[in-house]
C-alpha positions in Angstrom: -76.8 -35.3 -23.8 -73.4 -34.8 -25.4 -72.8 -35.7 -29.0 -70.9 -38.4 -29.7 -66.9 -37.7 -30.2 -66.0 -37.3 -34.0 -63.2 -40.0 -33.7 -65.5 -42.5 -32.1 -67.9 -43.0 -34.8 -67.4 -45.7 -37.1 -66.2 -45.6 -41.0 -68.8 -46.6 -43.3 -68.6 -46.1 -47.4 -70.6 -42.7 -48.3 -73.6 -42.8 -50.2 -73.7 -42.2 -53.7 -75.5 -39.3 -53.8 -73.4 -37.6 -50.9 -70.1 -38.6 -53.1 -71.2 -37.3 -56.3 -71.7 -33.9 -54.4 -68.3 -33.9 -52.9 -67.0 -34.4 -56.5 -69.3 -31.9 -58.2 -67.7 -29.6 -55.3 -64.3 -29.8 -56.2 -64.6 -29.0 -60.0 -68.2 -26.5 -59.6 -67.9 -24.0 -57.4 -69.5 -20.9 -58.8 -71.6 -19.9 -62.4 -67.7 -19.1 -64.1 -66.7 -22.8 -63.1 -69.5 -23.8 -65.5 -68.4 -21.6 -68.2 -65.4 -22.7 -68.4 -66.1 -26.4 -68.5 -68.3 -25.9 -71.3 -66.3 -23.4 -73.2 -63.4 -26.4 -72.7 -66.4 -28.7 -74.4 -66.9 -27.0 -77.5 -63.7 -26.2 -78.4 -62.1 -29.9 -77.8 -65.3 -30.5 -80.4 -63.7 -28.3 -82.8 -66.7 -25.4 -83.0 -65.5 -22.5 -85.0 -68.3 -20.0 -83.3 -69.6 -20.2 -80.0 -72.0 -18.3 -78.1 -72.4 -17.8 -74.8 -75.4 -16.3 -72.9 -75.9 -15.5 -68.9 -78.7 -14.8 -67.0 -77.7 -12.9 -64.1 -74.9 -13.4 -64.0 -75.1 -17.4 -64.4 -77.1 -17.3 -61.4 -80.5 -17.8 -63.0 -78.9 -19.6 -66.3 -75.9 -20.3 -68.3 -76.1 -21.1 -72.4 -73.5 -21.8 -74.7 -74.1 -22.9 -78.0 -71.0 -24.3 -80.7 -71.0 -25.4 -84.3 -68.5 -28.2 -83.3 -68.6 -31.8 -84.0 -72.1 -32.7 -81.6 -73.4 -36.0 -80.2 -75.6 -38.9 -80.9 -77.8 -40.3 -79.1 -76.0 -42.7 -77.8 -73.4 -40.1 -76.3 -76.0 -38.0 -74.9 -77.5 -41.1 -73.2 -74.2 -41.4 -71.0 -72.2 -38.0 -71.3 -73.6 -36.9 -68.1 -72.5 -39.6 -65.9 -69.4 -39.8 -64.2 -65.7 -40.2 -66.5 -67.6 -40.2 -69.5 -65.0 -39.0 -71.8 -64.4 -39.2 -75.5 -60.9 -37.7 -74.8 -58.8 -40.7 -73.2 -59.0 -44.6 -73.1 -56.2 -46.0 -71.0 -54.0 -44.9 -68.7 -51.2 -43.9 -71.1 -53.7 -41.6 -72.7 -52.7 -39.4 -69.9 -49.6 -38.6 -70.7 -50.3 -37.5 -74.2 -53.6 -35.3 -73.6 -53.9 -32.5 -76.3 -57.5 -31.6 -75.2 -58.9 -29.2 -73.0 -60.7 -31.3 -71.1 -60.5 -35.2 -70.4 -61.5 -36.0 -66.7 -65.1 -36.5 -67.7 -66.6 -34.7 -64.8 -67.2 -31.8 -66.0 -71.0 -32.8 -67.1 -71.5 -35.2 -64.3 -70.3 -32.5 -61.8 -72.9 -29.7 -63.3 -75.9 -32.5 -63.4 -75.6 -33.5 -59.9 -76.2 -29.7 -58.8 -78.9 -28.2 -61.4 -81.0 -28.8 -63.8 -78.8 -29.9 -67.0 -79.8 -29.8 -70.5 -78.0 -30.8 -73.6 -79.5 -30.5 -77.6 -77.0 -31.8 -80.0 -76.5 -33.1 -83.6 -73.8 -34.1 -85.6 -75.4 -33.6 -88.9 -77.5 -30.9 -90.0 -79.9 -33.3 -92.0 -80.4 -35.3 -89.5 -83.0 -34.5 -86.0 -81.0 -33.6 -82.5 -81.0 -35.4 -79.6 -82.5 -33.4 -76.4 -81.3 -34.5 -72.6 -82.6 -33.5 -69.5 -81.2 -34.2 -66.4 -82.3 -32.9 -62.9 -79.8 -33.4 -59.6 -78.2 -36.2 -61.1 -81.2 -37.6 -62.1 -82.4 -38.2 -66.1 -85.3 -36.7 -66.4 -85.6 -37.5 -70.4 -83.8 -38.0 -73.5 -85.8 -37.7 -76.9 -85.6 -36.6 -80.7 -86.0 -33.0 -81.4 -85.1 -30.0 -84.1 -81.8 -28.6 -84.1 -78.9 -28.3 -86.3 -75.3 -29.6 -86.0 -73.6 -28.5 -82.7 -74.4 -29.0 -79.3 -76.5 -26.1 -77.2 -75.7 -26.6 -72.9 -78.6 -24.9 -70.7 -77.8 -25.1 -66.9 -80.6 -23.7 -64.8 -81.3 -23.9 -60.9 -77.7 -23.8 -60.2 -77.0 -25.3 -56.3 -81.1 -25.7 -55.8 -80.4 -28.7 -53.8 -76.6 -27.5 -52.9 -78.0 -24.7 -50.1 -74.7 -24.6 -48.3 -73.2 -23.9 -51.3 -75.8 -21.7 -53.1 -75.4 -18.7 -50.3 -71.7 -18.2 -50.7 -72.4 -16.8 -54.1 -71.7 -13.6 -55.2 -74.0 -10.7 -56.7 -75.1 -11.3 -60.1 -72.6 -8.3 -61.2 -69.5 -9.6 -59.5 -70.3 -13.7 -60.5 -70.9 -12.5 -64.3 -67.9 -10.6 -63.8 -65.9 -14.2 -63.4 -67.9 -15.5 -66.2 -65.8 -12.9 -68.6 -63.2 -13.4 -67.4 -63.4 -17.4 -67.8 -64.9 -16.2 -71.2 -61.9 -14.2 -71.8 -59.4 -17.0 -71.3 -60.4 -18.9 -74.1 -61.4 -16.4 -76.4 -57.6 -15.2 -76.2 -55.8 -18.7 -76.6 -58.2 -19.5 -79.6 -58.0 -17.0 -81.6 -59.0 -18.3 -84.7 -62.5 -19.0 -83.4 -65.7 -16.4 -82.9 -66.8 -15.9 -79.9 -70.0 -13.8 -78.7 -70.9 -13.3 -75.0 -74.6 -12.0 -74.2 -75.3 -10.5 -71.0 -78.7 -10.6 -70.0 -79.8 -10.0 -73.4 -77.5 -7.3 -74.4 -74.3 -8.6 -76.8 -71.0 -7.4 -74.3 -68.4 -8.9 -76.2 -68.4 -9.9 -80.2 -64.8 -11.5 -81.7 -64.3 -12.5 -84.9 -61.5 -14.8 -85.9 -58.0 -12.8 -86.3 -54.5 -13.6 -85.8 -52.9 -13.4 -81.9 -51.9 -10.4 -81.5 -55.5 -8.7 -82.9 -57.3 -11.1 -80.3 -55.1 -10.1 -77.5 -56.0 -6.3 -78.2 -59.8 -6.9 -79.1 -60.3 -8.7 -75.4 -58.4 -6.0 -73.8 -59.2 -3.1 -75.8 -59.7 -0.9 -72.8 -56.4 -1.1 -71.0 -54.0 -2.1 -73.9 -53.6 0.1 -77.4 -53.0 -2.4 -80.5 -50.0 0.0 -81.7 -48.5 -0.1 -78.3 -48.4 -4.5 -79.3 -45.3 -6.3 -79.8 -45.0 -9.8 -81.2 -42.2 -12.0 -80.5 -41.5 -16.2 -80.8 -38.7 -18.4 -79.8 -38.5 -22.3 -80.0 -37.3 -24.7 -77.6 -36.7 -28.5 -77.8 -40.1 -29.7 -78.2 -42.2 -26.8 -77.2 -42.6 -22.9 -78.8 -43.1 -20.3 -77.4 -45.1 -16.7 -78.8 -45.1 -13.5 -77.0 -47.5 -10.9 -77.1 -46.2 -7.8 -74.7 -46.8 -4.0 -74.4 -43.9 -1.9 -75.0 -42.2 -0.6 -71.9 -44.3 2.5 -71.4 -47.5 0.3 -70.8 -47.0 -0.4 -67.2 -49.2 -1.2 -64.4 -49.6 -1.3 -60.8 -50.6 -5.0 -60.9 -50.2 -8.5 -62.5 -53.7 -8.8 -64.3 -52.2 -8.6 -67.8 -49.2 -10.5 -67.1 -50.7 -14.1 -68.5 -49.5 -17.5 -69.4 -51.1 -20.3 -71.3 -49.8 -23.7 -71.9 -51.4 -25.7 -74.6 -54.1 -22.8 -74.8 -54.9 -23.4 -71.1 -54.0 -20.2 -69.1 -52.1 -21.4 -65.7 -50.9 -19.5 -63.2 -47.5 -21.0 -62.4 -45.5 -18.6 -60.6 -41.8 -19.6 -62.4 -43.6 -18.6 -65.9 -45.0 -15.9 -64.5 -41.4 -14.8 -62.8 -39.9 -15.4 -66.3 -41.7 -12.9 -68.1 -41.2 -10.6 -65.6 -37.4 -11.0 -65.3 -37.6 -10.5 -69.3 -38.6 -6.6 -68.8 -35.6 -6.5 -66.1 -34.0 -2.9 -66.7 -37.1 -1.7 -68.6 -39.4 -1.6 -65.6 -39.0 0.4 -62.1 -40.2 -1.2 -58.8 -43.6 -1.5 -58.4 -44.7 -1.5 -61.9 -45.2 -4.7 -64.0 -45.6 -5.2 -67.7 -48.5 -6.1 -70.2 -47.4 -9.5 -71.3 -49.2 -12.2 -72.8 -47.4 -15.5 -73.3 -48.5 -18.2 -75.4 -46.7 -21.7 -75.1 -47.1 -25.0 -77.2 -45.3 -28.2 -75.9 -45.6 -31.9 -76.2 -48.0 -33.2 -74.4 -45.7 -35.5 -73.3 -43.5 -32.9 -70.9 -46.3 -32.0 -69.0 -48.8 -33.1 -67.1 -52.5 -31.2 -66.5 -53.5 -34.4 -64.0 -53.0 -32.4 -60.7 -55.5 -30.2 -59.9 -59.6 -31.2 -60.9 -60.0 -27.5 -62.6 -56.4 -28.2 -64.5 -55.5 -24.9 -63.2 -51.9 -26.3 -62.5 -49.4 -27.9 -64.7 -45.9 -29.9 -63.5 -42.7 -29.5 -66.6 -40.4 -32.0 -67.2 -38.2 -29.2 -69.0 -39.1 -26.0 -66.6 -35.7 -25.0 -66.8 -35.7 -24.4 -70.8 -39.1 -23.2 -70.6 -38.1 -20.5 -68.5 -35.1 -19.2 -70.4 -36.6 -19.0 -73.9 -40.0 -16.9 -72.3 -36.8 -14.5 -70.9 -35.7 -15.0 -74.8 -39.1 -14.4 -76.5 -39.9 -11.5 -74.0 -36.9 -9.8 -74.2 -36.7 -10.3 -78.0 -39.8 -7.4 -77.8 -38.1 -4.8 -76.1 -36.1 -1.8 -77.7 -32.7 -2.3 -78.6 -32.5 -6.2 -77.6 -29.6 -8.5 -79.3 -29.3 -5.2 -81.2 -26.4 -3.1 -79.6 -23.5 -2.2 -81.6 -20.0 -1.2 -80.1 -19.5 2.0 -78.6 -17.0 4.3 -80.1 -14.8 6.6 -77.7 -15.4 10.7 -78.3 -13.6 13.1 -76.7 -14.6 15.9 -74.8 -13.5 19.5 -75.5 -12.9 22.1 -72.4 -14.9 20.0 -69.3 -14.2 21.3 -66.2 -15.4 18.6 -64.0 -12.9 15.7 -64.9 -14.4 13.3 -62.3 -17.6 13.5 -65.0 -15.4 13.6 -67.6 -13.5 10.3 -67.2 -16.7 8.5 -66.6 -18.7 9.9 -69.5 -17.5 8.4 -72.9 -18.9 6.2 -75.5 -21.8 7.0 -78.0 -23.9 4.8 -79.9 -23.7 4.6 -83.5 -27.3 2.5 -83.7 -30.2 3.6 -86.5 -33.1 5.7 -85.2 -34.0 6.4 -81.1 -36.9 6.5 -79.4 -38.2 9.1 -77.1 -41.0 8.3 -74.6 -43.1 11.5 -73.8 -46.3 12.1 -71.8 -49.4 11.5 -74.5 -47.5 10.7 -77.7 -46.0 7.5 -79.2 -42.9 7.0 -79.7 -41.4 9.1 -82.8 -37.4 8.7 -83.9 -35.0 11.0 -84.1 -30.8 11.4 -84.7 -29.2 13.9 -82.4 -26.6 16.2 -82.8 -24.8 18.0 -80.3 -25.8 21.7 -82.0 -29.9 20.9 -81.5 -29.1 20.9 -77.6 -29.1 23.8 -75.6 -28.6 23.3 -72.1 -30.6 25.7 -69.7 -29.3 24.7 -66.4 -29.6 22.3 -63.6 -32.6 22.0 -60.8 -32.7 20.5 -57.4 -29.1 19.2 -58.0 -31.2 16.1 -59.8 -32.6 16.8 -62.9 -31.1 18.5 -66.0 -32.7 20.8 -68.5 -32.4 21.2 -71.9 -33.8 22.3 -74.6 -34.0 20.6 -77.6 -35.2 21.7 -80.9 -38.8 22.8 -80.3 -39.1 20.6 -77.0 -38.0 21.7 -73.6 -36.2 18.4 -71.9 -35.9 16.9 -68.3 -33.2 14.5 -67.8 -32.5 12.4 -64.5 -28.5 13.2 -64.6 -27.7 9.9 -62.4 -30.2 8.2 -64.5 -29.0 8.8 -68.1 -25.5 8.9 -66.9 -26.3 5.0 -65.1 -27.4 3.9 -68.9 -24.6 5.2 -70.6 -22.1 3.2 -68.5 -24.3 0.3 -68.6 -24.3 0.2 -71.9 -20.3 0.6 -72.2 -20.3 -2.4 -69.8 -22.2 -4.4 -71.4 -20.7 -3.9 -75.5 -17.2 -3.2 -74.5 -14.2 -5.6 -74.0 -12.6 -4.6 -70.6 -9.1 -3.4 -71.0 -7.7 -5.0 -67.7 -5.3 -3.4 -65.3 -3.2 -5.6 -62.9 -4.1 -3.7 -59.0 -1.0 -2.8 -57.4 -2.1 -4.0 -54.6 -4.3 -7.3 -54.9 -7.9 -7.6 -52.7 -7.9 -10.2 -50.9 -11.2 -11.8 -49.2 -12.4 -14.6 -46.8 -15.1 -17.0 -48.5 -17.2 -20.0 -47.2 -16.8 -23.7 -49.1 -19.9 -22.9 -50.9 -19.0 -19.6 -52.1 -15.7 -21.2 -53.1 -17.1 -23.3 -55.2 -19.7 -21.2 -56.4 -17.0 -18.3 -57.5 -14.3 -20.6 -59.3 -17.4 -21.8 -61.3 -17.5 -18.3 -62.3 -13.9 -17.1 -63.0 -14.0 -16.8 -66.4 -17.5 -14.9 -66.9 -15.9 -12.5 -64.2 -13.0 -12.0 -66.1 -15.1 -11.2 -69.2 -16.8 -8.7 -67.1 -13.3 -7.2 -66.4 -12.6 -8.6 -63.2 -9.6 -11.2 -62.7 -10.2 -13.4 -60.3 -7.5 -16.3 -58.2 -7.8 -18.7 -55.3 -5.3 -18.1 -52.8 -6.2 -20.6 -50.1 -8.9 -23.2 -49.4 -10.8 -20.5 -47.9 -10.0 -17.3 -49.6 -9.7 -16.0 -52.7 -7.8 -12.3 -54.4 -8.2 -9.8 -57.0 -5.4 -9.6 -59.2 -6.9 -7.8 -61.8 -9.8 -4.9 -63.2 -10.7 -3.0 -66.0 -10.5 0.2 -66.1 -14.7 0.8 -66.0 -14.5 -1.0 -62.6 -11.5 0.8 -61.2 -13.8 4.0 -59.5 -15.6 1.3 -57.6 -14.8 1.4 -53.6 -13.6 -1.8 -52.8 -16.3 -2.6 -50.5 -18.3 -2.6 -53.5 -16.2 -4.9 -55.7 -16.0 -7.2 -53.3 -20.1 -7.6 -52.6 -20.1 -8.0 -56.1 -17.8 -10.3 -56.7 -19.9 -12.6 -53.7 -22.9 -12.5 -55.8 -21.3 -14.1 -59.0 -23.5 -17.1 -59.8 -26.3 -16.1 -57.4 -29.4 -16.1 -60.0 -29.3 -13.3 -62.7 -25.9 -12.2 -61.3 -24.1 -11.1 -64.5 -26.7 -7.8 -65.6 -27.1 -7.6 -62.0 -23.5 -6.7 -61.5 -23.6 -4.6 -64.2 -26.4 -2.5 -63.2 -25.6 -2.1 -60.0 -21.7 -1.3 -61.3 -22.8 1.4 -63.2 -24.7 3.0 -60.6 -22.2 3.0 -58.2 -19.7 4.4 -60.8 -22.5 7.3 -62.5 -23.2 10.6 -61.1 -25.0 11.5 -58.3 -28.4 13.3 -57.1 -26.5 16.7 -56.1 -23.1 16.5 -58.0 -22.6 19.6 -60.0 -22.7 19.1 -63.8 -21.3 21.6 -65.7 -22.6 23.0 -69.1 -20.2 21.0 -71.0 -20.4 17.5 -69.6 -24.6 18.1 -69.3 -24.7 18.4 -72.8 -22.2 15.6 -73.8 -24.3 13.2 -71.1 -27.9 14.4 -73.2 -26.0 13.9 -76.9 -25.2 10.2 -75.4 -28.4 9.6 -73.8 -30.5 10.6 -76.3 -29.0 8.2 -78.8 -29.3 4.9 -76.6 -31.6 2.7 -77.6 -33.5 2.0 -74.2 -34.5 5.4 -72.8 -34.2 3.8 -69.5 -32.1 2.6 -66.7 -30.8 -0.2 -65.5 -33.4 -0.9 -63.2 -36.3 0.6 -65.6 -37.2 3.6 -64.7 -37.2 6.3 -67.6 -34.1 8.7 -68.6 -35.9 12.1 -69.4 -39.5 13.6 -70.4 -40.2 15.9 -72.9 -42.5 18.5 -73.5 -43.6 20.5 -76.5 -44.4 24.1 -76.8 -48.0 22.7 -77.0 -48.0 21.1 -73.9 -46.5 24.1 -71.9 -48.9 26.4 -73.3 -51.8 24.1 -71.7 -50.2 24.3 -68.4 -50.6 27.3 -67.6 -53.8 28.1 -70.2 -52.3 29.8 -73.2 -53.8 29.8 -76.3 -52.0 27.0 -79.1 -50.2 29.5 -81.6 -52.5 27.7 -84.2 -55.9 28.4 -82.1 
């Protein structure tokens, strides 16, 4: 005999105890679920030390203990029933939540699916309040010893949840989750201790410190504290505080690329995106910064009420946010909203005059920094007589030496920054074209392009309509004049497309720099090193690095020589 249809049987109100479970679902899913709602507890109770202890990996039990505010007995009677909440009252509470947590489920969730107990005390003179609850059930609330704070022990999780129970992981990989869920809060508080005990063994121990100390205690294995920069920009009613790696600490993926809004990490892909766009020009493809970013905003421009584990948040100002994270991150990086003008140098006796017309401009900034392999960045000033130029190799790479290092240099590289940089200091001195380019647009790009007329002429590019559906080039600096007109044209179609303005740069100078396989003669490869070696960001446009250097020390390991000091 068949079963009956699904869309034949009749709708009928679920049982309470089959609701509760499809509730407890959505918010407990694994051990690191639970850890996180509690961690969420004692913090909104204002502890300044919590512990937190796992038993394979949460699997067997899960015990945090906090020297926050605690409960009576009268709170501990009803905290583990369903929206009981000390955090909101009304509905217009919503819209103003400054806590962590305030969808009381958290605790009703955890006691429908294990066995739940809670020990707490506002008062150290006074006894604790002990609660036992078993699969939603209460088991038994008396008096007992304790001290002020609240101690959470969940045992048995998913006894009576088996569906549930054999999609978990291996105790390794679920305590695994349980630092990281551990990890998120220790960062975004960081003027609270925090202790994590594995099994019985202490894994983690983090005294209170400022941001930036927290960031590199939680992630002392991938990130160096000296390799930390600290940045903050303001917004209208929000802040924002940076914590990023300089440009050489680079990874393969996202994992320390991390937002948290009202000390709740979120992973919203625009915030994400924004810090990423902030290392524009100082990473190459593939690799992503270490950035940490911290953001404070009313409560009132956001809203947490979305997702039952608050893991998403919706702006009412997403726009602003973005562009001060791209402020604050950028605001970290070498040489940012710190150029000075370029000053024109001549150049003496260079045969190739192609390289020669290109190459000009110096910087006249303070101390430079040099990136090489398994050192930190040191400072130095160059002068042209400290560079001896030994040839070039592969028709890509230039060598010099330079005092007591031997150099490498990407010629189309270095030569890209240098024009960049030119680009982006200089005034253009325009040149009317003697004969104007001409080009067909659509409506939208027409509209989009005489939006942009005047930032394209401060990029030294005059711009006129000269029909409903075309428009002409009148006018170019003389950086821009080298660029095939195929070229100027695709770059004048992007104007007002996203980050258009560095993007035409960037791609501007590379078009315009030297090439892999152009010969560079001795005196225009040591006028391009002099240049590049004083520019602030040893990188180009699109991030990837200018040169490598290598001491006499480091040569002498290559090919197993002994140090002249050994």
């Amino acid at each position: 005999m068949s079963a009956t249809p699904a869309y034949s049987r009749r709708i009928r109100i679920l049982r309470d105890e089959v609701s509760r479970k499809i509730a407890a679902g959505e918010v407990i899913d694994r051990p690191y679920s639970i850890v996180r709602e509690l961690l969420d507890n004692a913090l909104d109770a204002a502890a300044s030390s919590i512990d937190v202890y796992l038993e394979a990996g949460g699997l067997s039990r899960i015990r945090v203990v906090d020297d926050g505010a605690g409960m009576s007995r009268e709170d501990l009677e009803i905290c583990w029933k369903s929206h009981a909440t000390s955090k909101i009252e009304s509905e217009d509470d919503l819209l103003r939540v400054s806590t962590l947590g305030f969808r009381g489920e958290a605790l009703s969730s955890i006691a429908v699916c294990s066995r739940l107990s809670i020990t707490s005390s506002q008062t150290d003179s006074e006894p604790a309040s002990k609660l036992e609850v078993l699969g939603g059930a209460l088991q038994a609330l008396a008096s007992c010893q304790g001290r002020r704070g609240t101690v959470v022990e969940v045992a048995e999780l998913f006894y009576n949840f088996p569906a549930r129970k054999k999609f978990l992981r291996s105790a390794s990989a679920e305590s695994s989750l349980c630092r990281s869920a551990f990890t998120d809060r220790a960062v975004s508080h960081p003027s609270v201790g925090f202790r994590l005990f594995t099994d019985g063994e202490a894994r983690f121990t983090l005294s209170p410190v400022d941001l930036a100390g927290r960031v590199s205690l939680c992630y002392a294995r991938a990130l160096d504290a000296r390799m930390l920069v600290a940045s903050s920009a303001e917004g209208k009613g929000f802040r924002v505080e940076v914590i990023a790696g300089r440009p050489e600490v680079r990874r393969r993926d996202r994992k320390l690329m991390q937002v948290f809004v009202n000390r709740r990490r979120v992973s919203e892909y625009s915030l994400i995106q924004a810090a990423e766009y902030g290392f524009s020009g100082f990473m190459s493809g593939g690799w992503y910064p270490a950035v940490f970013v911290f953001i404070e905003i009313d409560p009132r421009l956001i809203d947490f009420n979305i997702h039952p584990a608050k893991r998403e948040v919706r702006f009412q100002n997403m726009a602003d946010v973005h562009s001060t994270i791209v402020s604050a991150v950028r605001a970290t990086l070498p040489g940012q909203g710190q150029r000075q003008p370029i000053r024109q140098t001549g150049m003496q006796g260079a045969e190739n005059s192609r390289t020669m017309n290109i190459i000009t401009g110096v910087h006249q900034g303070g101390a430079l920094p040099f990136v090489a392999q398994g050192e930190t960045t040191v400072a130095s000033r160059v002068a042209g007589a400290d560079i001896r130029f030994l040839g070039q190799v592969f028709g890509v790479f230039l060598v010099f030496q330079h005092s007591d290092r031997l150099l490498i240099m990407d010629q189309h590289a270095a030569h890209e920054r240098v024009i960049f940089e030119r680009l982006v200091t200089q005034e253009p001195k325009m040149q009317e074209m003697l004969f104007p380019l001409s080009f067909d647009v659509s409506e939208e790009e027409g509209i989009r392009l005489e939006r942009c007329r005047e930032e394209l002429r401060g990029l030294g590019i005059e711009l006129s309509r000269e029909g409903a559906k075309s428009f002409e080039i009148s006018a170019i600096s003389e950086d821009l004049r080298a660029l095939p007109e195929e070229v100027l044209v695709e770059l004048v179609r992007g104007a007002g497309v996203g980050e258009w303005r560095s993007g035409l740069q960037a791609t501007a100078a590379c078009r315009l720099a030297i090439k892999d396989g152009d010969a560079v003669d001795a005196v225009t490869a040591r006028e391009l090193c002099a240049q590049a070696l004083q520019l602030v960001v040893p990188r180009c446009p699109h991030g990837r690095p200018i040169w490598h250097m290598l001491s006499e020390e480091d040569l002498r390991k290559f090919v197993d020589r002994p140090s002249r000091t050994g």
